[in-house]
C-alpha positions in Angstrom: -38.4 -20.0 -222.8 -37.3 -17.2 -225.1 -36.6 -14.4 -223.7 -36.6 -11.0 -225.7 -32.8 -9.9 -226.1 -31.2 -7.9 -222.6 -30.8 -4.6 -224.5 -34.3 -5.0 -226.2 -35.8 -5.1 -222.1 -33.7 -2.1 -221.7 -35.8 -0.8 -224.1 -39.2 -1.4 -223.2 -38.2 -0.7 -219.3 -36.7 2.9 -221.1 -40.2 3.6 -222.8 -41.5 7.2 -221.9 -44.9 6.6 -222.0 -46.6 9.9 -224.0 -49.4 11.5 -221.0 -52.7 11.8 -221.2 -53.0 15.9 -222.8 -56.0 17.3 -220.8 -55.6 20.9 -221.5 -58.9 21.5 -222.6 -60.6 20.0 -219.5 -62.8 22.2 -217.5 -61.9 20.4 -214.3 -57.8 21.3 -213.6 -55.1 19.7 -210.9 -56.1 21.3 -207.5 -60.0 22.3 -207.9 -62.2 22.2 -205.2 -65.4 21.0 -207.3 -69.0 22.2 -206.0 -71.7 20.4 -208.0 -75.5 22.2 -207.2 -78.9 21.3 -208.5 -82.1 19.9 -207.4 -83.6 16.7 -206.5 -81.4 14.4 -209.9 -78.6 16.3 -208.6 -79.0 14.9 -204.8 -79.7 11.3 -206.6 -75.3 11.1 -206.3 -75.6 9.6 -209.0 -74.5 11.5 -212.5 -72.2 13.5 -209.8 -70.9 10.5 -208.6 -70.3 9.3 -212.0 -68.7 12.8 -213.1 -66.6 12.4 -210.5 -65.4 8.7 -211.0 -64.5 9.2 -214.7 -62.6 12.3 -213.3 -60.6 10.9 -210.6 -59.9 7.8 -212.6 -58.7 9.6 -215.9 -56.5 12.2 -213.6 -55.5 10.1 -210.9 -52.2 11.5 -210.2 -54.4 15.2 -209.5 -55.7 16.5 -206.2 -59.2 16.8 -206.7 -62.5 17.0 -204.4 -66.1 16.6 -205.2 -68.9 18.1 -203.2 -72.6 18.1 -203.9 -75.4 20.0 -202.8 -78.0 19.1 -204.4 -81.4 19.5 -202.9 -85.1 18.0 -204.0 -87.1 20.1 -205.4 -85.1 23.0 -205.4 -85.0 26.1 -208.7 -82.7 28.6 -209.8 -84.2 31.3 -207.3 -83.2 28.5 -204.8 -79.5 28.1 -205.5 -78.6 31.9 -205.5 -80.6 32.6 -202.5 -77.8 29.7 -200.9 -74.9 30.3 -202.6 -72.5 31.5 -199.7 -74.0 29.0 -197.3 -73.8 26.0 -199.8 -71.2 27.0 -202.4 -69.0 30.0 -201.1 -68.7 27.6 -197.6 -66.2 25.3 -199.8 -64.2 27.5 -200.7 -64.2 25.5 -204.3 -62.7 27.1 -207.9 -65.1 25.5 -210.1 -69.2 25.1 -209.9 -71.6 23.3 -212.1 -75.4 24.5 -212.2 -77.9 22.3 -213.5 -81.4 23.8 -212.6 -84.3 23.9 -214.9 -86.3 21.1 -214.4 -88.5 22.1 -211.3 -88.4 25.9 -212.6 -90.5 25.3 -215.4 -93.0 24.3 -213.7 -94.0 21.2 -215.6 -96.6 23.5 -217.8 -95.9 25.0 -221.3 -93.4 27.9 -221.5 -94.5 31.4 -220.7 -92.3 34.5 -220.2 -93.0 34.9 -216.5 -91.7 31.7 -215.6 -88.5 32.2 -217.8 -87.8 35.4 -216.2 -87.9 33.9 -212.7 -85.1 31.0 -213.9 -83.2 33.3 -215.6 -83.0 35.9 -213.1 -82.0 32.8 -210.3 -79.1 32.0 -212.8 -78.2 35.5 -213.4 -78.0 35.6 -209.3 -75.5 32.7 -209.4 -73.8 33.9 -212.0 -73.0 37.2 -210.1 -72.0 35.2 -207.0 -69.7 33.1 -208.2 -68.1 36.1 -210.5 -67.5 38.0 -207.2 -66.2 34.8 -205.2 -63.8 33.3 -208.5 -65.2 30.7 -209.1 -65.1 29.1 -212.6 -68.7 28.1 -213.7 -70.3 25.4 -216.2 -73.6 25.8 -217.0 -75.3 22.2 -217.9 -78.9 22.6 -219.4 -81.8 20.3 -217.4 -82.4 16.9 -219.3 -85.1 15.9 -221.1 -88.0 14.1 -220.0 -88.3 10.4 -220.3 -91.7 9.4 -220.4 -92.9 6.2 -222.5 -96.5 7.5 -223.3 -95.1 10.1 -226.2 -98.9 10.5 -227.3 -98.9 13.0 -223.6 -99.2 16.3 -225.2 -98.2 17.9 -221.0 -95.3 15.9 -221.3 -94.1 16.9 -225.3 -95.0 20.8 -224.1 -92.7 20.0 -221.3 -90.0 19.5 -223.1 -90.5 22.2 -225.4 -90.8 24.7 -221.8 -87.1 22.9 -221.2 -85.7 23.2 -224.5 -85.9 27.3 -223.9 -84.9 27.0 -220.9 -81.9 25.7 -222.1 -81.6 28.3 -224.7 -81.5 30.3 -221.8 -78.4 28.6 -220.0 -76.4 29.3 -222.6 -77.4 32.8 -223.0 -75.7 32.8 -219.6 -72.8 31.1 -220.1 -71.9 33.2 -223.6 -72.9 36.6 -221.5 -69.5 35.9 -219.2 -67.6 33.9 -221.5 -67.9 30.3 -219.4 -68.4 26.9 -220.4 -71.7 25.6 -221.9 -72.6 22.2 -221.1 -75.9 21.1 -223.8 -77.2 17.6 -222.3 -80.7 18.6 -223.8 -80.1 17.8 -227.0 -78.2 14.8 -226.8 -79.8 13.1 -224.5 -83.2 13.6 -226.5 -81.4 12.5 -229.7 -81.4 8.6 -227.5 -85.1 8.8 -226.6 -85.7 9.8 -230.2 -83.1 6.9 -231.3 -85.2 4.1 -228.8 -88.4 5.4 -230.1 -87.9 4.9 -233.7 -86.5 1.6 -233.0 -89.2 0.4 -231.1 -93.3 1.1 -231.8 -93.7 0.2 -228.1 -91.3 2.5 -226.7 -90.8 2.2 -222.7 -88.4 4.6 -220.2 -85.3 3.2 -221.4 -83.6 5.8 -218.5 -84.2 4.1 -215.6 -86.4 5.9 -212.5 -89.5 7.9 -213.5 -89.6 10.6 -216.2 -87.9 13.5 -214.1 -85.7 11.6 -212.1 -83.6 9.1 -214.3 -82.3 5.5 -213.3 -78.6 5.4 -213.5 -78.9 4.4 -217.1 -80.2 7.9 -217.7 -77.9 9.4 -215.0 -74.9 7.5 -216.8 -76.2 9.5 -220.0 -76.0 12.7 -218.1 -72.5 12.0 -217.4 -71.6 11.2 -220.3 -73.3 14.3 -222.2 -71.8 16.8 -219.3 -68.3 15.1 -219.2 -68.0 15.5 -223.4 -69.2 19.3 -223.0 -66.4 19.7 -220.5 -64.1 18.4 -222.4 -63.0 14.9 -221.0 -59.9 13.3 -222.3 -60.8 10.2 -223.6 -57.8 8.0 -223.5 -57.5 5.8 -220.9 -53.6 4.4 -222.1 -52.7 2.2 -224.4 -50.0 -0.1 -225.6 -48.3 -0.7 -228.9 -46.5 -4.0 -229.5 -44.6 -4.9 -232.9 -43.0 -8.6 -232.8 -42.5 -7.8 -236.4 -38.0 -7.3 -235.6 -37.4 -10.6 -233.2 -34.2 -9.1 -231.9 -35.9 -5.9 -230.6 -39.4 -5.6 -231.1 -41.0 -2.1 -231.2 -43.0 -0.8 -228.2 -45.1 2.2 -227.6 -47.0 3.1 -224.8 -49.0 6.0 -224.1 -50.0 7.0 -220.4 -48.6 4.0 -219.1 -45.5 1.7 -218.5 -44.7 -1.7 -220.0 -42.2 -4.2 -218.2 -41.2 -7.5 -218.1 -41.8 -8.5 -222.1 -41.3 -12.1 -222.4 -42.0 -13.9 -225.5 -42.4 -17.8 -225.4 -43.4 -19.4 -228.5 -46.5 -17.5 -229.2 -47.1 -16.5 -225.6 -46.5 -13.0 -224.6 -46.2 -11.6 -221.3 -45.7 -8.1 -220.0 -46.6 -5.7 -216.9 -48.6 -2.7 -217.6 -48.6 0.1 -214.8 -51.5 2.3 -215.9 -51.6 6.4 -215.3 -55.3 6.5 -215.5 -58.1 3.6 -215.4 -61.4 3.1 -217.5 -64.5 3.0 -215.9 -68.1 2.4 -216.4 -71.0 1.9 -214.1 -72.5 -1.3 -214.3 -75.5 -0.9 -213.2 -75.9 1.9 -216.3 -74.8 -0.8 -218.7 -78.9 -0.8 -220.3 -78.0 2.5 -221.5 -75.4 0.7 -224.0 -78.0 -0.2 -226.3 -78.7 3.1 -227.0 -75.6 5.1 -226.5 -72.0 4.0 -227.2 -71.1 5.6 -223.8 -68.6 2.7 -222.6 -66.0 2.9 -225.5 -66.2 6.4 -226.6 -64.9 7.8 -222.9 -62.5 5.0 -222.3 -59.8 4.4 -225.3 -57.8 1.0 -223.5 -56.1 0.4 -226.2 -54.0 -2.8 -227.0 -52.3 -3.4 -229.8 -49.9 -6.5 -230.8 -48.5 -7.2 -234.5 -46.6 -10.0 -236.0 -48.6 -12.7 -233.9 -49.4 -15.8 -235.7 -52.5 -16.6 -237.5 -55.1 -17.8 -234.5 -57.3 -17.5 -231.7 -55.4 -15.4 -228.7 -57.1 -15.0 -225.0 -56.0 -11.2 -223.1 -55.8 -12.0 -219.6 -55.2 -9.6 -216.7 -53.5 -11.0 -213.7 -53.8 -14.4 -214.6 -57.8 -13.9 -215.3 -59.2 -14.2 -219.2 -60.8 -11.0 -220.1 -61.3 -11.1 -223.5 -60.5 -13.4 -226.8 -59.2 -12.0 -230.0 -57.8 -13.4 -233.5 -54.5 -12.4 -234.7 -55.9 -9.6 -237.3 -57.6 -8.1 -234.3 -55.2 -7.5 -231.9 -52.7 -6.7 -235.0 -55.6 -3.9 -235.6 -55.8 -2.8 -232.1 -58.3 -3.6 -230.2 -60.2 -1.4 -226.7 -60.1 -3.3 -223.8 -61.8 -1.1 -221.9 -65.0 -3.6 -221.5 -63.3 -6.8 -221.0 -61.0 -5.1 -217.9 -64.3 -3.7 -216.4 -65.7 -7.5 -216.4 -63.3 -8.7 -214.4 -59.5 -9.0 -213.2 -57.0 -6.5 -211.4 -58.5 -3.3 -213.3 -61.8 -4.0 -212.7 -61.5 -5.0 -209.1 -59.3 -1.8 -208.7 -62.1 0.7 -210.0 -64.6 -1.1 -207.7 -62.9 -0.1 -204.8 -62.2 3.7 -206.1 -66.2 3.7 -206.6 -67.2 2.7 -203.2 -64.4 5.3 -201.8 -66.2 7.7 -203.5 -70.0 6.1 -202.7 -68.6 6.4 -199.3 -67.1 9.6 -198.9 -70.2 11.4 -200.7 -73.0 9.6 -198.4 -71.3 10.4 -195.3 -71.2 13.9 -196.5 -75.0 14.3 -197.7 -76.3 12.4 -194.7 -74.0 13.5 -191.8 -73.1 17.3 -193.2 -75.5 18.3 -195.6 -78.5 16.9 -194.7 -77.6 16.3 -191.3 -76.2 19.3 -190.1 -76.8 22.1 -192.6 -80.2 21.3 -193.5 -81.7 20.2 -190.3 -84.3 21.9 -189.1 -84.2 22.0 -185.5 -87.5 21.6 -183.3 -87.2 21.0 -179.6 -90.1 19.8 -177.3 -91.0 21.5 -174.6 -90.7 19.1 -172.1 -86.9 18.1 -172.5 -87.0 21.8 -170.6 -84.2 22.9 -172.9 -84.4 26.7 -173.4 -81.8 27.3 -176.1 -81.8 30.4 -177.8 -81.5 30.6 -181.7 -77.6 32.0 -181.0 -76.9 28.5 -178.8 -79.2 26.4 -181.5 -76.2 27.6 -184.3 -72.9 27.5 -182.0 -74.4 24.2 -181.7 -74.6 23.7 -185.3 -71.5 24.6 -186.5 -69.6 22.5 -183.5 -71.0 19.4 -184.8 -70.7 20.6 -188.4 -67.3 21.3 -187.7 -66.3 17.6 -186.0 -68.2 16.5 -189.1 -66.2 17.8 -191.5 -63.0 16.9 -190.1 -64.0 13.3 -191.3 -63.6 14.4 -194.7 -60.0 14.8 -195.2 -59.7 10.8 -194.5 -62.5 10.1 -196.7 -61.2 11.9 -199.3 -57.3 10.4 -198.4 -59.0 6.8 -199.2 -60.4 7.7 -202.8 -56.8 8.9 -203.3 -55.1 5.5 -201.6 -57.5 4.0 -203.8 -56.4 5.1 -207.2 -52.8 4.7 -206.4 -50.9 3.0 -209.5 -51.0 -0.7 -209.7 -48.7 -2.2 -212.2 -50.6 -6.0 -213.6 -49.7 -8.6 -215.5 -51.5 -9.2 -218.7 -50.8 -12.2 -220.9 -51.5 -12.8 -225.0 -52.1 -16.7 -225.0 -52.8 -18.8 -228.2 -56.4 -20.3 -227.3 -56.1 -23.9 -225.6 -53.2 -23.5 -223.8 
């Protein structure tokens, strides 16, 4: 076995790994995060995906997610609940994605425009007065396979200015402007030309996307917020045999041991790539995977041949020599399997976790529930007793969440793995 040099260890162990910069980020260490909408909001699904990039890109940042999200609900709905629903939280940033149900599902007219507008102007002042940092995201397209439906097409055009309008309202108090309109369309438009017999390539129905459509969503609103892309990545130049060069950015790198034209190392990751797998359709279409993860691996002066990546002792990926002296993005391969992607499974069902116990047993369980009591239990509470009622049981409810919050943060704790660069056949 050849080892690499004792001082040239020193080295690598000694490596300041550059951090991940995420000053432009809407989301920033501390927030409280309230995300409201209607029924594709209450899906959990491009909240919950919102929030997994999030938490896995900032891990080392105390962060919590809520969503309240109802079915059906419009602009004029969300204002008229703000203190119970948002101001409740107590959060310091809010996203708002109305629109799709305030249209009306007919062609734009002025009436209806005023309504929505006047429901986000409501919010707008709400969350002004309670200090809350806002991003307005636009509604989302519809997705419907039969393009020849000229309700649907006028549909779209009613959402398009209704969009206009969100960012009228974001530019009138200077907040963030999230457009998923727009790019979202440009991937129907992109599946359609491709392909004469164009079906939903979103997933669900046409207002209520899949998650391959709901992965889309979160990808369009994490790029308007602006999400740091970079994972980490690693930089490894065999090129000087007494001391090769290493660089490593939001991450550490241990343990480099060359034998032959084996190379070992431990990588301790700041942050983690994810994707959702059952979104993965969507990749046809959309580049969504690579573009919000940057894994990066990079390893010159190998020679000439076939090299297999593997992660904890578990083949991920196979490169040639050019490649990996090019750099290549892991993030894929660690998603398939291994330590990284066994690791990001379990943050994602923290977070599955913590957000259903909060819709069913808070939101929808307490908040929400309408209460109707027979006569003939012979229970005569009045509507004082009904809420002391409510808010004792929403109150032991809530004390749940600290834990379930505690276990997406247990979950995301730093795990250093091994990852090995091994000629092919051995």
């Amino acid at each position: 076995m050849q080892r690499i040099p004792r001082f040239a260890a020193l080295f690598v162990l000694l490596v300041l790994p550059v951090q991940v910069r995420a000053e432009s980020f809407f989301f920033k260490d501390g927030d409280r995060v309230v995300m409201m909408g209607d029924s594709i909001t209450e899906q959990h699904l491009y909240s919950n995906y919102v929030e997994m990039w999030t938490v896995t890109r900032v891990p080392a940042w105390d962060l919590t997610f809520r969503n309240v999200g109802i079915g059906g609900d419009k602009s004029t709905g969300g204002n008229a609940r703000f203190q119970r629903d948002v101001v409740a939280y107590k959060p310091t940033a809010l996203t708002v994605d109305f629109g799709m149900n305030d249209g009306g599902y007919k062609p734009f007219d002025e009436a209806t425009y005023k309504t929505y507008m006047g429901g986000l102007q409501g919010i707008a002042h709400q969350a002004k007065a309670a200090g809350i940092r806002v991003a307005w995201v636009t509604p989302q397209p519809l997705d419907n396979g039969d393009q020849g439906s000229t309700a649907l097409t006028a549909y779209n055009l009613t959402l398009e200015k209704f969009s206009e309008g969100v960012k009228s309202i974001a530019d009138r108090d200077g907040r963030v402007f999230v457009d998923q309109f727009h790019p979202y369309l440009a991937v129907l438009d992109k599946a359609r030309a491709a392909d004469a017999k164009y079906d939903r390539i979103t997933g669900g129905d046409a207002v209520h996307p899949g998650p391959p459509g709901q992965a889309l969503m979160a990808y369009g609103i994490l790029k308007g917020l602006g999400f740091p892309t970079q994972v980490s990545s690693v930089e490894i130049d065999l090129g000087s045999p007494s001391a090769p060069g290493v660089q490593a950015e939001n991450c550490q790198v241990s343990d480099l041991v060359r034998e032959g034209d084996t190379l070992r190392f431990r990588r301790t990751d700041a942050a983690l790539p994810f994707f959702p797998e059952e979104s993965r359709p969507i990749l046809k279409w959309a580049p969504i995977l690579e573009e919000l993860n940057r894994y990066n691996l990079k390893v010159a002066g190998l020679r000439p041949g076939k090299y297999e990546v593997r992660h904890g002792g578990k083949v991920v990926a196979e490169y040639n020599a050019d490649a990996l002296a090019r750099g290549v993005n892991l993030a894929d391969a660690a998603l398939a399997a291994g330590p990284v992607a066994d690791q990001v499974k379990a943050v994602k069902a923290a977070i599955e976790a913590k957000n259903k116990y909060h819709h069913d047993r808070i939101f929808r369980g307490v908040m929400l529930a309408q209460v109707n009591i027979p006569d003939w239990l012979g229970l005569q509470l009045s509507p004082a007793e009904i809420e002391a009622r409510r808010q004792a049981a929403l109150e032991e409810r809530m004390a749940k969440m600290p834990e379930l919050d505690a276990a997406i943060r247990k979950a995301l704790e730093a795990r250093p793995h091994s990852v090995e660069i091994v000629p092919v056949g051995n």
